[in-house]
C-alpha positions as CSV (number, residue, x, y, z in Angstrom):
1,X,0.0,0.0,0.0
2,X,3.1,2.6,-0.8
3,X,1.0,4.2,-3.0
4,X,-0.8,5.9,-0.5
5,X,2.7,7.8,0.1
6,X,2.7,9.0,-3.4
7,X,-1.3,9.7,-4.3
8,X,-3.9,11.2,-2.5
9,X,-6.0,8.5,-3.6
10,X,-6.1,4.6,-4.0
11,X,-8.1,2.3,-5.8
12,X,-8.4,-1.5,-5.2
13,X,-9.7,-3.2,-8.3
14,X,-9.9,-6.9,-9.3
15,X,-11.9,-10.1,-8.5
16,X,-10.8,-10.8,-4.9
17,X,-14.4,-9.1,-3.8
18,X,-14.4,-11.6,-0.6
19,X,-12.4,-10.0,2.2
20,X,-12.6,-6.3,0.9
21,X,-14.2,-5.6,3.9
22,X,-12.3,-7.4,6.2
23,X,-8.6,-5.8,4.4
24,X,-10.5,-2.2,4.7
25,X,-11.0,-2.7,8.3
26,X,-7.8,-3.7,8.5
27,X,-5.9,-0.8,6.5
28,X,-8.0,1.4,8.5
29,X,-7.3,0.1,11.8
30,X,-2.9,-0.3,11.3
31,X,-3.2,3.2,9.3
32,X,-5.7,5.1,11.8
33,X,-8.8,5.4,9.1
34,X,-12.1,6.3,9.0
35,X,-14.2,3.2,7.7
36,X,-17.5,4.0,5.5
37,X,-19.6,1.2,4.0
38,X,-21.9,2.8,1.2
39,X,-24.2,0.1,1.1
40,X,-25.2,1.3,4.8
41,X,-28.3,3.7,5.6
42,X,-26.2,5.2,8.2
43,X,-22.4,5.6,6.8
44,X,-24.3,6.8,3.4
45,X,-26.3,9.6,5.5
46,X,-23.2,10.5,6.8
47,X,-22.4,12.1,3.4
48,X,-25.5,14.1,3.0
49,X,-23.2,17.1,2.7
50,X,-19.9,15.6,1.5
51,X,-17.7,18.1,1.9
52,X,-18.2,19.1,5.1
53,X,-17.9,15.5,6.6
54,X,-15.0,14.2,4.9
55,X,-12.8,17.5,5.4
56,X,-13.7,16.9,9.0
57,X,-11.7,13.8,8.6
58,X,-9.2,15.5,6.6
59,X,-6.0,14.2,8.7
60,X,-7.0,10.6,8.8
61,X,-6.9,8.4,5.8
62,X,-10.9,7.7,4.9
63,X,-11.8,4.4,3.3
64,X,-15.0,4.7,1.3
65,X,-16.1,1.2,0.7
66,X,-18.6,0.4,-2.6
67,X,-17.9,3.6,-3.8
68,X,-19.3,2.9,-7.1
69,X,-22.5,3.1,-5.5
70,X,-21.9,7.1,-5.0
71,X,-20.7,8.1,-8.3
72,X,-21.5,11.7,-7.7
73,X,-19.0,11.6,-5.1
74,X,-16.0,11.6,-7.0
75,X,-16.2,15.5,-8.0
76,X,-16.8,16.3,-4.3
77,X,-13.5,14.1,-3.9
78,X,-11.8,16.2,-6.4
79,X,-12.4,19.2,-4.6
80,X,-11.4,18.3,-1.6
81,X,-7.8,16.9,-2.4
82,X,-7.1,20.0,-4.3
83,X,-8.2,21.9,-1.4
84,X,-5.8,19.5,0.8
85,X,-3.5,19.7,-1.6
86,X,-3.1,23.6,-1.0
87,X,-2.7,23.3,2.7
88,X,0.1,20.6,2.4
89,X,-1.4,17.7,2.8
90,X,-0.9,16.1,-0.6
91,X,-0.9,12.3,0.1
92,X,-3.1,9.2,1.7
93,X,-6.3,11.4,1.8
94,X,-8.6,8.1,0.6
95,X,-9.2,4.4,0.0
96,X,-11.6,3.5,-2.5
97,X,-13.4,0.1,-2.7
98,X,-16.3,-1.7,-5.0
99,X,-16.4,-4.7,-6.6
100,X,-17.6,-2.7,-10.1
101,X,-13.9,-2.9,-11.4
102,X,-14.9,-1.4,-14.7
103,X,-17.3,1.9,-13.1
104,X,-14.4,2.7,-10.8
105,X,-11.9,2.8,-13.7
106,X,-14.2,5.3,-15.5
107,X,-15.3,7.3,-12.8
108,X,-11.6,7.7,-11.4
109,X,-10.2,8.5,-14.7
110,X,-12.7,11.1,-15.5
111,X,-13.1,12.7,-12.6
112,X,-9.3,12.4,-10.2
113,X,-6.7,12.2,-13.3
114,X,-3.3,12.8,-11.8
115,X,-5.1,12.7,-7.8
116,X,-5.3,8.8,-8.0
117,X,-3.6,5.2,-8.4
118,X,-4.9,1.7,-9.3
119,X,-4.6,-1.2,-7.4
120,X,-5.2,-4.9,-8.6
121,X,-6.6,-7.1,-6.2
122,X,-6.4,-10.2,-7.9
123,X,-7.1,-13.6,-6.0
124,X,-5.1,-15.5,-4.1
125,X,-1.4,-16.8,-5.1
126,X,0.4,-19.7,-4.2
127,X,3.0,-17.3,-1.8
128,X,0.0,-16.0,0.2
129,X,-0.9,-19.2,0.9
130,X,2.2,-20.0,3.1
131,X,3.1,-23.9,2.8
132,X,-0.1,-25.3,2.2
133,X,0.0,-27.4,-1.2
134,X,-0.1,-25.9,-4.4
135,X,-3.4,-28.2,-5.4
136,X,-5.6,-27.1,-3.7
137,X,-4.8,-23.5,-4.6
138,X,-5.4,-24.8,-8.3
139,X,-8.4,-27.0,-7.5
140,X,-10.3,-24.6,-6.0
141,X,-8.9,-20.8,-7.4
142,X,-7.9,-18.0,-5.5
143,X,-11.5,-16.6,-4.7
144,X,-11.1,-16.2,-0.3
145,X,-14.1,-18.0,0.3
146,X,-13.8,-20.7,-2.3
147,X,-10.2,-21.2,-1.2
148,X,-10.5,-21.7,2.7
149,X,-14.1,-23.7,2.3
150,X,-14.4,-26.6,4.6
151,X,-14.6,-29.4,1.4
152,X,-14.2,-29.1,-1.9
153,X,-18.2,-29.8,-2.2
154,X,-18.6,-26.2,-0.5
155,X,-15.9,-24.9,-2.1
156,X,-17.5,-25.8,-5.5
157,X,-20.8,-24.4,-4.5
158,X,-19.4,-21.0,-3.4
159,X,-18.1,-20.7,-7.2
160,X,-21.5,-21.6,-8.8
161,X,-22.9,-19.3,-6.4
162,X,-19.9,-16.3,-7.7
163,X,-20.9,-17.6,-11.2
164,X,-24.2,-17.2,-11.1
165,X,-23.6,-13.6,-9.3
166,X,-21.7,-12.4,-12.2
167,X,-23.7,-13.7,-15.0
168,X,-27.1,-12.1,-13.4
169,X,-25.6,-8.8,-11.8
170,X,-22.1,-7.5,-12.9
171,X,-22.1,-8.3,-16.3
172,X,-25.5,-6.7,-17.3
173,X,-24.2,-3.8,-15.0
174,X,-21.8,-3.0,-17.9
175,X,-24.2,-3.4,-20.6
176,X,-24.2,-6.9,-21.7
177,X,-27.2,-8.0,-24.3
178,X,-26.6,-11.2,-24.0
179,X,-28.9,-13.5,-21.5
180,X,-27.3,-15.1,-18.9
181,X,-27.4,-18.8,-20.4
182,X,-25.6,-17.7,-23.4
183,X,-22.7,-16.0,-21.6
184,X,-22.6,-18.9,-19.4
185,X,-22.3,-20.9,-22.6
186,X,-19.4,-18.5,-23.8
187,X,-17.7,-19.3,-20.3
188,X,-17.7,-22.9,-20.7
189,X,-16.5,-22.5,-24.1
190,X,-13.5,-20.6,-23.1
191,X,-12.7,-23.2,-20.3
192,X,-12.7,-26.1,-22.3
193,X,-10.7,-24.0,-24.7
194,X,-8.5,-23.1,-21.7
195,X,-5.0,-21.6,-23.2
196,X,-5.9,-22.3,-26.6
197,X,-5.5,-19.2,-29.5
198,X,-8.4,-17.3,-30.0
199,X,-10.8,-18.3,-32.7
200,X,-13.3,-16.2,-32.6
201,X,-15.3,-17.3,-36.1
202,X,-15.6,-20.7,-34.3
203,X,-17.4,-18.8,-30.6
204,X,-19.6,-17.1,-32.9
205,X,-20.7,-20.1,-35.2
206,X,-21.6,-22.1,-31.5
207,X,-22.8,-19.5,-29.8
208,X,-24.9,-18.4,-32.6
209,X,-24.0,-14.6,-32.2
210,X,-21.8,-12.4,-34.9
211,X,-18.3,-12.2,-34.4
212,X,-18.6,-8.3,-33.2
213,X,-20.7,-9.2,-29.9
214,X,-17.7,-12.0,-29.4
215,X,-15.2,-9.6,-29.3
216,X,-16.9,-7.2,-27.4
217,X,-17.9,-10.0,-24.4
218,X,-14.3,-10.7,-24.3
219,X,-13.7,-7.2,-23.8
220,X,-15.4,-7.2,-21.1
221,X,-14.4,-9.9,-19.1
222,X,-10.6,-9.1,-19.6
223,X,-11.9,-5.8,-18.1
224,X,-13.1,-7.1,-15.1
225,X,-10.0,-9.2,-15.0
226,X,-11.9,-12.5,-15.6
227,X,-10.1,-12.7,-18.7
228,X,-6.5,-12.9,-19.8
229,X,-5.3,-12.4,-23.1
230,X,-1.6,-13.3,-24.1
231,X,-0.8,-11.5,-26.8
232,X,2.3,-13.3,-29.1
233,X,5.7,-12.0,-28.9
234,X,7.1,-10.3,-32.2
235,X,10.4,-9.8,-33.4
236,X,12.7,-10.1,-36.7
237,X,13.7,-13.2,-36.4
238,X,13.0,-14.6,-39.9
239,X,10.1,-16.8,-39.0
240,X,6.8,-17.5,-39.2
241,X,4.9,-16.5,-36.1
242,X,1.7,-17.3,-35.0
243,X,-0.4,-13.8,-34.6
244,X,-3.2,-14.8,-32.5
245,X,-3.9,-14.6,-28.8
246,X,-3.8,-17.1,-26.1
247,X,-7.1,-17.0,-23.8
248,X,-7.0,-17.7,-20.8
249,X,-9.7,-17.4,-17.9
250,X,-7.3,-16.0,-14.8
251,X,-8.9,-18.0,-11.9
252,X,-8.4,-21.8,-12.0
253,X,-11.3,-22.4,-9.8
254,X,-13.9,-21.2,-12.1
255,X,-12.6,-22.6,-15.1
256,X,-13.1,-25.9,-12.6
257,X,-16.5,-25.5,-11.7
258,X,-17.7,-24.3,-15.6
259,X,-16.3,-27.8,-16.3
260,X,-17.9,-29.5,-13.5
261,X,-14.1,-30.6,-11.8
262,X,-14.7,-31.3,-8.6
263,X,-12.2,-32.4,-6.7
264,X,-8.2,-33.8,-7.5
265,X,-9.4,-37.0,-8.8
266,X,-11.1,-35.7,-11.2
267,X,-9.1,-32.8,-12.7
268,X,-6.0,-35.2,-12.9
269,X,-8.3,-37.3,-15.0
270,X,-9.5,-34.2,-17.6
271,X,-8.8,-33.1,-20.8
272,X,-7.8,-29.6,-19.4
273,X,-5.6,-30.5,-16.8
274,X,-2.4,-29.0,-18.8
275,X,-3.9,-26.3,-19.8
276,X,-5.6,-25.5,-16.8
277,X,-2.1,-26.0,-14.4
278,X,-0.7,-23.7,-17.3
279,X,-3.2,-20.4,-16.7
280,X,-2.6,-21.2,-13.4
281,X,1.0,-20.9,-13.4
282,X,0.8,-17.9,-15.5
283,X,-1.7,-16.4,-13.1
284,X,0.9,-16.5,-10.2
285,X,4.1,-15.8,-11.6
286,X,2.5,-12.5,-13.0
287,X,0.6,-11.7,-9.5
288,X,4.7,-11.6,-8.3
289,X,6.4,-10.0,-11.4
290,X,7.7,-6.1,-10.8
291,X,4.9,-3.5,-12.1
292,X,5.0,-2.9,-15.6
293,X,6.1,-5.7,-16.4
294,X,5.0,-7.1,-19.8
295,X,3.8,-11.3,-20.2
296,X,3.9,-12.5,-23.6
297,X,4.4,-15.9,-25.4
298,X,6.0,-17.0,-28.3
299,X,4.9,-19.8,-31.3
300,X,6.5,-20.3,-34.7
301,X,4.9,-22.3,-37.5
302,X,7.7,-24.9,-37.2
303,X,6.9,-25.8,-33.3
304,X,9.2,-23.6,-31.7
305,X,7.4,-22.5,-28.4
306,X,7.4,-21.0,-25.0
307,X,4.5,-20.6,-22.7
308,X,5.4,-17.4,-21.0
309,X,7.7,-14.6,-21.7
310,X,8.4,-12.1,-18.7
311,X,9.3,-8.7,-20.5
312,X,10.9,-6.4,-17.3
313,X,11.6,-2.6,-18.1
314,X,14.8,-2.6,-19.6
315,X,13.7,-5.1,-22.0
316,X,15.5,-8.5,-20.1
317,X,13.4,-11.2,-20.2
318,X,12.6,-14.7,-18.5
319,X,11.7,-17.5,-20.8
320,X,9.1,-20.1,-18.9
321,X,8.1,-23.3,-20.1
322,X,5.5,-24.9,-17.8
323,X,5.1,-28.3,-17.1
324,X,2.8,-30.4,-14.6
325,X,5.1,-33.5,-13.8
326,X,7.8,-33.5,-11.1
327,X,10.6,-34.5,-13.8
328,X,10.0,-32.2,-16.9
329,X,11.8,-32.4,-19.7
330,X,12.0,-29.8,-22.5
331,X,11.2,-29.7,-25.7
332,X,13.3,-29.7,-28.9
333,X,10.8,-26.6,-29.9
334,X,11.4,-24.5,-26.6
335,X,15.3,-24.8,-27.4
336,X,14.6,-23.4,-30.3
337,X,12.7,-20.9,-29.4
338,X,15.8,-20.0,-26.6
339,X,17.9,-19.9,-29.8
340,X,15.6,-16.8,-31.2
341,X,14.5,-15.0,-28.2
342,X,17.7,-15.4,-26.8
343,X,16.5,-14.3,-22.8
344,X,18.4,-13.5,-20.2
345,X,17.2,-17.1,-17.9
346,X,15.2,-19.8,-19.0
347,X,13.0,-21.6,-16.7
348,X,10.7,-24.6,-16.5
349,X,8.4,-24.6,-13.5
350,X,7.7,-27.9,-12.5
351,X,5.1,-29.7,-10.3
352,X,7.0,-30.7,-7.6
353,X,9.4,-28.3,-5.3
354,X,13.2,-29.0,-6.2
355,X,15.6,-26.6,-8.3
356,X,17.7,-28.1,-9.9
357,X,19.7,-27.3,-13.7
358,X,18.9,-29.4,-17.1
359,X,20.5,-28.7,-20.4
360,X,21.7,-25.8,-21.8
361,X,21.6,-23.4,-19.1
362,X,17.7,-24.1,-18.3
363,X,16.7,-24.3,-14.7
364,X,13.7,-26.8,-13.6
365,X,12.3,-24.7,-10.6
366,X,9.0,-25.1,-8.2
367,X,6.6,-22.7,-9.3
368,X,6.9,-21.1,-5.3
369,X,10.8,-20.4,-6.0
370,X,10.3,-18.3,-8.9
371,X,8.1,-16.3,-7.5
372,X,9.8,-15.4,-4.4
373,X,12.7,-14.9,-7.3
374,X,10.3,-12.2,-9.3
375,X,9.4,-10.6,-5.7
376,X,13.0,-10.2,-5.2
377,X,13.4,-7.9,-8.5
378,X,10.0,-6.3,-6.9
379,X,11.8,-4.8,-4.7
380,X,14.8,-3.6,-6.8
């Protein structure tokens, strides 16, 4: 939470909506804040007159929780920083929570350019989650609730239950056309498709929808950070390369339960299990990579591949292949792709937790080792 040293306000945006709350609480009680829920009666009449409450606060740092539920607040918050901003006190002024990723985006931009930074709080990671094994972090996603449920049965039924939430609520918040059984039929698509290259012509045909209101419901789940899409990595190096994007959904757990997966058993046993230990791997390495730091991969038409590129300012970059056994071997195609990229360290991040070095100056590596690794360059 540095920013708060460097912007009067702060933004925490993402899919972790469980605990928001609780971490408010929390920030507000170790930083000596003033907690508002705007979904209460009483907190919400406390801002009758804006101005006049919150510059009564105007020393402590004030955490306004659901904010997207106030938009006409955000000009009032304007106001007030510059006025705070006159008197000397520039930084830490307010925390601003919702679950409405995209509305906060818009509503920030537009109305506290330069006053604000953005946050990602994305679900849990395999580091947060101390020594517990990595499975059940993949099984059951990084979604709080989903994550610490008492049996996978429970666990399974909180993510229906998210499902469900954003099929009816959040997504027709943003606009969405669509009924909620075709989206959830676009969902499903995209898991069983899990890491695949985009084909859009192919959604459209089964969904029975034209290729524009595809694109755009793609949009909008990589926007509410649902949705990642790995864009190939370009260069001249005298090859064909494939052009498409990699989709991936960003929380294992959902792409579980859209399958119907479970428990262990049975996601050892499906079709998706490589693909699925490969978003998740992606999903964690970049929740630990330095900010602005750029994810790409990289596919030839002759087979050369590698599953992640990590791009750091500077331009140095980590090669990562990604395999889900505990005694990987690499390919003759990621050597060849070394041989073009040419990185700075190739990786492969195995199932299992030893380091150890295979050929050519590749390192096999636990996927929790390289990201205390990327953590180190974090703080650089």
């Amino acid at each position: 939470m540095g920013l708060l040293g460097r912007f009067p306000a702060v933004v925490l945006l993402g899919p972790r909506q469980v605990g928001k709350t609780t971490l408010a609480l929390a920030c507000g009680e170790a930083l000596g804040g003033w907690y508002l829920d705007l979904e209460s009666r009483r907190d919400l009449s406390k801002l009758a007159d804006p101005e006049d409450y919150l510059s009564r606060h105007e020393e402590r740092l004030v955490i306004l929780d659901e904010i997207q539920r106030v938009p006409d607040l955000f000009p009032s918050l304007r106001g007030l920083i510059d006025e705070g901003r006159r008197r000397g006190r520039r930084t830490g002024r307010f925390l601003l929570l919702g679950s409405a990723s995209l509305e906060l985006v818009q509503q920030g931009s537009e109305s506290l350019a330069g006053r604000i930074a953005y946050v990602e709080l994305a679900p849990l990671d395999a580091i947060e989650t101390g020594s517990e094994p990595v499975t059940r972090l993949w099984l059951r996603g990084g979604f709080p609730e989903s994550y610490l449920a008492g049996s996978d049965a429970a666990s399974g039924e909180y993510r229906d239950f998210l499902i469900r939430s954003y099929l009816e609520r959040d997504v027709p918040l943003h606009g969405s056309r669509l009924g909620a059984g075709k989206i959830r039929r676009l969902w499903t698509m995209l898991a069983h498709a899990q890491g695949g290259l985009a084909n859009l012509a192919t959604l459209s045909r089964n969904l029975e929808i034209d290729v524009r209101t595809v694109t755009a419901q793609l949009e909008l789940l990589e926007r509410m950070l649902l949705l990642r899409r790995l864009q190939p990595w370009h260069a001249n190096v005298g090859k064909r390369l494939v052009k498409s994007p990699k989709l991936y959904l960003r929380d294992s757990g959902l792409v579980h339960e859209l399958l119907g997966i479970g428990d262990l058993e049975a996601l050892l046993g499906h079709p998706v299990v490589g693909a699925s230990w490969e978003g998740f791997v992606i999903e964690n390495l970049l929740a630990c990579a330095p900010p602005r730091t750029g994810a790409w991969f990289y596919r030839t038409s002759g087979g050369a591949e590698i599953d992640l590129l990590i791009e750091f300012r500077g331009g140095k970059c980590w090669a990562v292949e990604i395999k889900r056994g505990l005694s990987p071997q690499v390919s003759r195609g990621f050597h060849s792709a070394l041989d073009d990229v040419k990185p700075a360290a190739a990786f492969v991040v195995h199932g299992g937790d030893d380091r150890f070095k295979l050929k050519q100056g590749v390192e096999a590596i636990g996927l929790r080792h390289l990201q205390r690794q990327l953590l180190g360059l974090s703080g650089e």
